[in-house]
C-alpha positions in Angstrom: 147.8 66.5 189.1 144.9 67.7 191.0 146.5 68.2 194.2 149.3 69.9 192.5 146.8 72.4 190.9 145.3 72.5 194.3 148.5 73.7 196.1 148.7 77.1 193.5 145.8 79.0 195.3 148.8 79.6 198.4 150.9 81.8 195.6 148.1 84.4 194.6 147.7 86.9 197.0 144.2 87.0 199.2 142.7 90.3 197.4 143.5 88.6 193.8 141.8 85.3 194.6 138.2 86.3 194.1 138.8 88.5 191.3 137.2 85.9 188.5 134.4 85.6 190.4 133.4 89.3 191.0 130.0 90.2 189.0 130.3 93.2 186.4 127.6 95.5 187.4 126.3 97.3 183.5 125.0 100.4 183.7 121.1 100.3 182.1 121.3 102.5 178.9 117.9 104.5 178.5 116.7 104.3 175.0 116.6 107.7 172.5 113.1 109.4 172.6 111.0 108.9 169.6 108.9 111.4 167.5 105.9 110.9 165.7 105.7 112.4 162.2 102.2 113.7 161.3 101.0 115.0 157.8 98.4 117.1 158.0 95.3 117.4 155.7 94.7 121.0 153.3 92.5 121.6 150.7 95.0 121.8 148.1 97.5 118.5 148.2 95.9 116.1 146.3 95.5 112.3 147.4 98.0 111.0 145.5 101.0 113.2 146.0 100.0 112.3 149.8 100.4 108.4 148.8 103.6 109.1 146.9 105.2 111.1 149.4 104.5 108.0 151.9 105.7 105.8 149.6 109.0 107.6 148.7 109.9 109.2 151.9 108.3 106.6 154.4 108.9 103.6 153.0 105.0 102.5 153.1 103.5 99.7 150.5 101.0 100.9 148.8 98.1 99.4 150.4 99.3 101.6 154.0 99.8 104.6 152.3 96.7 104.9 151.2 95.2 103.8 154.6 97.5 106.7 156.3 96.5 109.1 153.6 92.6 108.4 154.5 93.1 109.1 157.9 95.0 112.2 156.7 91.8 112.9 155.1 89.4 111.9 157.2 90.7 113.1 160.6 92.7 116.2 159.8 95.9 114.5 160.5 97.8 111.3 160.2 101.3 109.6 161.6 103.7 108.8 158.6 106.1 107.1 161.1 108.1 107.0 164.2 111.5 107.2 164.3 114.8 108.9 166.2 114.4 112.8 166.8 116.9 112.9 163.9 115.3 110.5 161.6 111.8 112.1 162.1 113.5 116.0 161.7 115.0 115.0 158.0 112.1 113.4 157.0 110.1 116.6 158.0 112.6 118.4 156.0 112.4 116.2 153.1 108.9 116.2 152.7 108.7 120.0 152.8 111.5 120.3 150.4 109.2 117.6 147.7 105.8 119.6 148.4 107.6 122.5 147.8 108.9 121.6 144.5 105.5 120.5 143.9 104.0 123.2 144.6 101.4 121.9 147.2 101.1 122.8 150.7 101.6 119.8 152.3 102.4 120.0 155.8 104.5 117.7 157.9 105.8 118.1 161.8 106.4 116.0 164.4 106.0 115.4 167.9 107.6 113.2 170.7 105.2 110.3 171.1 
């Protein structure tokens, strides 16, 4: 059976012969840019809105939440996250929109990291 399986090659034409043995060259997909999104510290937002806005928006247990809020405190400015340009853009949005309705003037950018 061999030999007869041998004796097939002589039917496919040369070019077509090599075919399953060509290597598919991929193309190296870059990854999206992140952005980092920073709360910054005021005078005015208290403590807890800062944890609960972490919390809520960010996903963060409690115990980072308030370690984020102290540097918050502490340095002027802390990183909630890092996500996709349009991940960290509606979770600027959305914290604006809450500290707004709470009357606090919270604020919350980002930046590409």
């Amino acid at each position: 059976m061999y030999r007869k399986l041998r004796n097939y090659a002589q039917y496919w034409p040369e070019e077509e012969r090599g075919v399953a043995t060509e290597q598919e060259t991929r193309q190296k997909v870059e990854q999206p840019r992140l952005y980092k999104v920073l709360l910054h510290n005021d005078n005015y937002t208290t403590m807890e809105f800062v944890v609960l806005i972490l919390m809520s928006v960010f996903r963060k247990g409690e115990a980072e939440a308030v370690q984020i809020m102290l540097d918050v405190h502490r340095k002027g400015i802390g990183v909630a996250g890092i996500y996709q340009r349009e991940i960290a853009e509606t979770k600027v949005q959305r914290v604006a929109h809450l500290a707004q309705e709470a009357q606090f003037p919270l604020m919350c950018t980002m930046e590409p990291e």
